[in-house]
Structure formats: C-alpha cells, structure tokens
N, C-alpha and C positions, 0 to 999 in steps of 0.2 A: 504494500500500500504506500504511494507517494505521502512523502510529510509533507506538511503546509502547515500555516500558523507560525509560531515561534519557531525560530528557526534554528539548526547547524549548532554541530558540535564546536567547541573550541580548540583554533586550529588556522591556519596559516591565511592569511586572507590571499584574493587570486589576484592581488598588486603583487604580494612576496611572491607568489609561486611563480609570474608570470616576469617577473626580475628575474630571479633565481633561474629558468629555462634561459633566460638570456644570457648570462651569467655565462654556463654549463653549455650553451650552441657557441657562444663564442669562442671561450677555450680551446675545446676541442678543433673546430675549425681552423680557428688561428696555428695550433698548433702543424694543423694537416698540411693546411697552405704552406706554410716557412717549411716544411720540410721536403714538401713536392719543390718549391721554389730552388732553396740551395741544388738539390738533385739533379734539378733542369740547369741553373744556371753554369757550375762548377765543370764537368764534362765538356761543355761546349767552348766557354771560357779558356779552358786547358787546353783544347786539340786546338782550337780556331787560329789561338792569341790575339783573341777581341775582346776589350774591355767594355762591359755593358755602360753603354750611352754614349761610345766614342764608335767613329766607323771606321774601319780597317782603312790604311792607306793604299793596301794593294788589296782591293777588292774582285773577286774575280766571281764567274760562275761556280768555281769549287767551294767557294765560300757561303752560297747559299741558305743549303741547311744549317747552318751556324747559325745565320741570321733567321731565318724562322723559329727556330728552337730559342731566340733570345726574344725573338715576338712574344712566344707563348711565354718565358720568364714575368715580362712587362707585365702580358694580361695578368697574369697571378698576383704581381705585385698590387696592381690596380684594382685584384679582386679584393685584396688585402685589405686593402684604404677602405672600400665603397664597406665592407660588411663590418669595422669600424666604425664608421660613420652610422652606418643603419642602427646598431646596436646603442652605440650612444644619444641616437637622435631618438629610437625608440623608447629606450630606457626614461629618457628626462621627458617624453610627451607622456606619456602610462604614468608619471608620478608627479605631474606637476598639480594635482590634488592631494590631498592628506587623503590617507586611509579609512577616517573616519566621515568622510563627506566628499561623494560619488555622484555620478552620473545615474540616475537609476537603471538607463538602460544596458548600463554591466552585469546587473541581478533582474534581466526579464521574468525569474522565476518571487521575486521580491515585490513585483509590483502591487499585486493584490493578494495578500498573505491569507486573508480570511474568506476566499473564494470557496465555495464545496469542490471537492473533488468528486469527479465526474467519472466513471466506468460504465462501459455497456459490454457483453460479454456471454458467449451462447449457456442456457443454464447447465448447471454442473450438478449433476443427478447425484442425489443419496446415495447408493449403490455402485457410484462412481464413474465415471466417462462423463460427455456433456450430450447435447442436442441442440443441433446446429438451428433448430425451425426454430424454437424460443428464443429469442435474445432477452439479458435482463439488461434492465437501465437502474444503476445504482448510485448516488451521491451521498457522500459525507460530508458536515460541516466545518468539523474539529479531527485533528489527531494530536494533538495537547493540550490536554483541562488544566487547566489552575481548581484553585478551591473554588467553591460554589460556580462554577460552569457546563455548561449541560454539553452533549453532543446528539447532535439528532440527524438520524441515516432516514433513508427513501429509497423503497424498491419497487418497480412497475416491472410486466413481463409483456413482451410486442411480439408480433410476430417478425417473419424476416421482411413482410414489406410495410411494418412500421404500425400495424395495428393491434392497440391495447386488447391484452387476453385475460379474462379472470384470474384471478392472484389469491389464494388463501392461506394464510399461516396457521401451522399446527403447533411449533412450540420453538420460546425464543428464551434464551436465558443470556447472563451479562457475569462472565467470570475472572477474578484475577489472575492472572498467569506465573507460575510461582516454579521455582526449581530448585533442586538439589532435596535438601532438608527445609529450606522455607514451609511455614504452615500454611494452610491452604488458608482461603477465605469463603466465607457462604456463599454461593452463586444466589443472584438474585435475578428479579424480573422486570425488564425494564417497561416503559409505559409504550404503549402500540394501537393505533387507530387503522382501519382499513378504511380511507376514502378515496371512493373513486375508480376502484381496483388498484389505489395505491397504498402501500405499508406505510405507516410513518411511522419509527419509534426515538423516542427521547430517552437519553440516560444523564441521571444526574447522579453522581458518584454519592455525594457529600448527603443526600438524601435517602441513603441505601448503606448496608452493613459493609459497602466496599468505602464509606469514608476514611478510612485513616489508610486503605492501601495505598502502595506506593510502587508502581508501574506500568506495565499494559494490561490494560480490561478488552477483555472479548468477549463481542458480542455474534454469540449464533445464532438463527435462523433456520429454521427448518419450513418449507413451504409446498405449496401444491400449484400445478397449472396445466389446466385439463387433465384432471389428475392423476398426473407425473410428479412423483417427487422430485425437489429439491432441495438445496443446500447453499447458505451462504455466509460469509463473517466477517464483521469490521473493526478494527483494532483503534484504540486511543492508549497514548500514555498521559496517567493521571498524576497529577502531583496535589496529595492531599495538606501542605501545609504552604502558607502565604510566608515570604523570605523578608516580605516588607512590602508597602500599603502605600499607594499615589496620595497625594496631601496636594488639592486644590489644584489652579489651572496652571497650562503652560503659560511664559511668559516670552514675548522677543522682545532684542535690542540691535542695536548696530555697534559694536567693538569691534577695535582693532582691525578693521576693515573686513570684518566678515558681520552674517546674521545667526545672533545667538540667541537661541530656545535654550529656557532652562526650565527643567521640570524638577519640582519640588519631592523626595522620597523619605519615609518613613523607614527605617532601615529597621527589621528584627534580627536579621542574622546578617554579621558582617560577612565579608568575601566579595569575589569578582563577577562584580553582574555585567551581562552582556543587554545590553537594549539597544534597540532600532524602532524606525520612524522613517516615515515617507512623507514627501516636501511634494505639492502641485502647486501649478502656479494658476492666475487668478480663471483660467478656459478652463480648468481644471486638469490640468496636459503634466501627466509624473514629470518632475524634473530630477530629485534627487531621492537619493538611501542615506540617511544619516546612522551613524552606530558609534556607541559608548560601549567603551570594553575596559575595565580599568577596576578597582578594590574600592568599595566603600565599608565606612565605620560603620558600627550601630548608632542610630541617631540618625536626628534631620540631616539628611544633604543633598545639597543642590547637583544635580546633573545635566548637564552644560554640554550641549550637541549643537557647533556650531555647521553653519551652512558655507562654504568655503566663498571669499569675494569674488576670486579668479572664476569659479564656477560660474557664481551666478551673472558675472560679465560674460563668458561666452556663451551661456544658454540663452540670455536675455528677456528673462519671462517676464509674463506680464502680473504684477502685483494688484493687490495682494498675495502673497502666497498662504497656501495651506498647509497645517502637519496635522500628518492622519497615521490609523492604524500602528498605534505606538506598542510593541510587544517588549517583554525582558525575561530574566530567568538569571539566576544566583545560580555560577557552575559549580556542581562539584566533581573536581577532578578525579580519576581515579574510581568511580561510580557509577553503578547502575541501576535505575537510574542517574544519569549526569547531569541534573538539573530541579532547582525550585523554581519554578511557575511565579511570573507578578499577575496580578488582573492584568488583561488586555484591556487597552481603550482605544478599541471600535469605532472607525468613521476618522470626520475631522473632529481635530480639538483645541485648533486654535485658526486665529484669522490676521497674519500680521498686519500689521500697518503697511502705508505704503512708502517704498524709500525710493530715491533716486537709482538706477543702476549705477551713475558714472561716482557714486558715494561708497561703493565698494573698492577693494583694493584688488587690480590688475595680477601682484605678485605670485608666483609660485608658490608653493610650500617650499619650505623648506627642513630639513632635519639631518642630525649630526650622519645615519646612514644616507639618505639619498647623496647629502654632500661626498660620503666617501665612496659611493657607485662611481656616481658623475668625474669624479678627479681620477679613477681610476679604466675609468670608457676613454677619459681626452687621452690618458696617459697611453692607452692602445692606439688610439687615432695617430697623436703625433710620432706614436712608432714606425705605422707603416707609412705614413707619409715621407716621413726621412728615409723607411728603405728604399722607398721608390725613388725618391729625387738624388740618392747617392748612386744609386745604379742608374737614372737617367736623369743626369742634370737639367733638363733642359724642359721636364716639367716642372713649370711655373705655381703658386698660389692660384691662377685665375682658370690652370687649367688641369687642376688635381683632380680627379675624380668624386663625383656625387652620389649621395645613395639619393633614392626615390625620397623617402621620408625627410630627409632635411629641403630636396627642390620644393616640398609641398608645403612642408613649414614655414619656407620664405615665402611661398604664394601667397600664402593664406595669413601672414604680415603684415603684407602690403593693401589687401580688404581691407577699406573703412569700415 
C-alpha cells in the first residue's frame, strides 16, 4: 500500500543524494579521462617527436596519424573541461536553495499529502486467485493516524465495462499486527455503512480497545459479489500518543530577506521533529515544500520554516500566499515504529500578507558544505583547463570549452 500523509523516514534528502551522485560520476570519470588521455597522448608524443600544440617543422604525410591520434588527445582534454564545468555548474544550480525551502515540484508526490489513495484491481477470491470480470475500486484516506484521527476506506465492485454490481459484506474486523513475543491486542469492529452498493467503513483507533497500540492496524474484509467471494485489507500505522500539541495560529514576516512562518509548539517529549508544509500562491498554483528537521526542548517553541527570497524571486507568485497541509512527527531512531504522530492541520492555515517580490533577497544560500562542494568543483575546472591550454596553448579564455548548463545559465541572466 503506497504511504501518503506524513511523510518518509529520516534520511538523506534528494539535494545530498543528488550532490553526492555528482560527486561519485565525476571522480570516477575524471579519473577514466586523465588516464585514456596520458595513454593517447604519450605513444604518439614519443614515436612522432611532436609536442602537443606545436606543429612539426617537417611535416609530412607519414606524420599523419600522429596528428589524428593528438586530435583525439585535445577532444578528451576538452571533454575534461566541458564535464567540469557541467558538474560545477550543476552542482551550485541544485543548491542554490537551502534544503529546507524547495521548489515543490521536486516532491510531485508532496503536493497533496492528504489525497485518498486510489486502487482498482480484479477481485481476489477467498479461496485464492482473482476474477478478471469484477474489478474493485478501493480508496483510503489515511495510512498514518495520530491520536484521535479516524481512517475511513471505500469499496464498490464494476464490472469490466465500468458498471456498479451488488456488493455485500459478510465480516470485517480491525486488528493490530504484532510479532515475535508482543501481546496481541483484541481485534475489534470497525463502523461500516452499505450505500449505494458502496462499503464505507471508518476506524477510529482511540475509540476502540486498539487505543494505546502502537503500529499497523489491519483492516479485513470479507465480501460477496454475485455471490462470489471475496477478500480484501487496508493497513494504517497508528500512533497512539501526541509528542506535542499546535498552540494557536501561524504567523508571517519578512526577515533577512526571506518569508518567515512561525508556528507556535507545545513540546511533551523533546527530540527531533521532522514537519512540512506547503506554500500556494494567491491562483492557488503549489509553489513551494517547506520542512523543519532539527531537536526541540520540552516546552513552548517557536518553529521557524522560512520560504527562501531567491525562491520566491524566481517563481514570482502572485501574493498573497498560502501554507497548507502542515504535517510533523517526533523520530524515533532506531524504532518501530519510527515515529510520534502531531495533529495534522488540514487545508490552508494561514493567508500572508502581501509583500513586494523585489523586497526579497536575490542571494543564494549559502553554507559552510555547499561552500566546500563549490571550491572544490572550481578546483577540478581550473585543472582541466590548465591541462588543456598546456598541451594547447593557443586555447584562449574566450575559446575554452562550455558545458550546456553554464550556456543556459548565462541565457537565462540576461532575461529581464
């Protein structure tokens, strides 16, 4: 069953990983290049007695293949440069946002977190195997409760060309999943309506002898249609204790050249909460994922999810903006479950004001590693550029070779 809702383990966000692959193609390549390079250049060098980027005085047709074989040297040199340049030019475009204040459409699966999940899927018979003629259509709302939150599933049965068929349930139960030595817990019944030829059942954990468990409750189904049995089950992980309690509304301002939401928390157990929130702008059009990932105390404290300036100058939304769909959960490492559940708050929950765009700040992020990426990408660039222009003086600054990403970066510069 896909998650949705709160989200992802704690673990590398796809900036680091997506550095780190760069990182790990460039080495490696780098390395392969400079060694096909030397291999190519040294043999020919030696038999020829041509020195790369001077031409032979006595030039002749036997000379030829010397000279092709120092062609292809150049190209390599050249390729040297260009995936230099790409890497660094890549590297500092992927991180000229902080980590915590994104584009949203880098997490398409982020946009709408509290969407139901959606399956349709031929029925799968008691007895076992499926039947291709029934299709069911099944949605989920939740696949992680906090305290006091329900989940409520939906099953209709069609035929294959799309028409509702009688649907009866025979017996449904809602159980905690438990292993090793764990004690069980009393399977209960969750509530279930047939409208329409559709199932509707709601479970509320905190309402039911499964309140104080603490992991995945499953819910099975047993049903009929034209009757044929079937079978079917939906998983939630619940977390039966609140880690800490939302205290009143968000608030924005404009520091330090970005847009800062701070949301007021109620801390019961300290440790590292993970929260996110989603930024629309005033069309209603996603613009950004904010997330807080960091240790808070016990006690009041304020959590501070700023919207990055540079951001919001190239997205150029139109204000007011909105933060919606604010989810969190208190990790625990090491655990499994790996996580306390906050309330979610569901929809918009705030409505900024409206600021100027050109009152935000243009600059990059910056930080102690990206600084040390970036100083060590120039540091590969001005390598192969020296080996190039020492084996062929006579490339110049104007006519060093370019990767794609820095030509489109300068394009897109020069755009008022």
């Amino acid at each position: 069953m896909p998650a949705n809702g709160h989200s992802g383990r704690f673990r590398l966000s796809g900036l680091q990983i997506a550095a780190l692959t760069i990182v790990i193609a460039a080495l490696i390549a780098g390395v392969v290049l400079q060694l096909r390079t030397e291999q190519a250049i040294a043999p020919v060098v030696a038999a020829a007695g041509v020195r790369p980027g001077t031409a032979s005085p006595q030039a002749t047709t036997a000379a030829l293949p010397a000279e092709a074989a120092l062609g292809r040297s150049k190209a390599m040199l050249e390729q040297q440069v260009v995936m230099a340049d790409q890497t660094l030019c890549q590297y500092q475009y992927q991180t000229r946002y902080p980590n915590t204040s994104r584009p949203v459409s880098e997490h398409p699966d982020q946009v709408y977190p509290n969407q139901p999940v959606l399956e349709r899927h031929a029925m799968r018979k008691a007895g076992g195997g499926t039947d291709n003629t029934i299709q069911m259509q099944s949605s989920q709302n939740r696949v992680y409760l906090a305290q006091n939150e329900s989940a409520e599933f939906v099953l209709a049965a069609v035929s294959q060309n799309g028409q509702k068929l009688p649907l009866e349930a025979e017996k449904i139960i809602s159980k905690g999943l438990v292993f090793g030595n764990t004690r069980p817990v009393a399977d209960v019944v969750p509530d279930m309506q047939n409208s329409d030829g559709m199932l509707r059942i709601r479970l509320t954990p905190q309402q039911t002898s499964l309140a104080t468990f603490h992991g995945t409750i499953r819910t099975e189904l047993q049903y009929r249609v034209n009757g044929q049995a079937g079978q079917i089950f939906w998983d939630v992980i619940y977390s039966p204790q609140l880690p800490a309690q939302w205290v009143g509304n968000p608030a924005d301002s404009l520091q330090e050249g970005a847009l800062q939401f701070a949301l007021k928390l109620q801390v019961n157990l300290p440790g590292r909460y993970v929260i996110t929130a989603r930024v629309d702008d005033a069309r209603g059009t996603p613009l950004a994922l904010l997330t807080f990932n960091d240790l808070l105390n016990q006690g009041m404290n304020n959590v501070r999810m700023p919207l990055a300036g540079n951001l919001i100058r190239d997205l150029n939304p139109v204000f007011p903006l909105r933060l919606r769909d604010i989810e969190g959960y208190l990790l625990k490492e090491d655990a499994d479950p790996d996580r306390l559940l906050l309330p979610r708050l569901d929809g918009e929950r705030l409505q900024t004001r409206t600021y100027a765009v050109k009152g935000f700040s243009d600059q990059e992020w910056q930080s102690e590693e990206r600084t040390r990426y970036l100083t060590e990408f120039r540091k590969d660039l001005m390598l192969a550029q020296g080996a190039l222009q020492k084996a062929w003086p006579e490339v110049t600054t104007q006519t060093m070779p370019r990767s794609d990403c820095s030509r489109q970066r300068e394009v897109s510069a020069q755009v008022p």
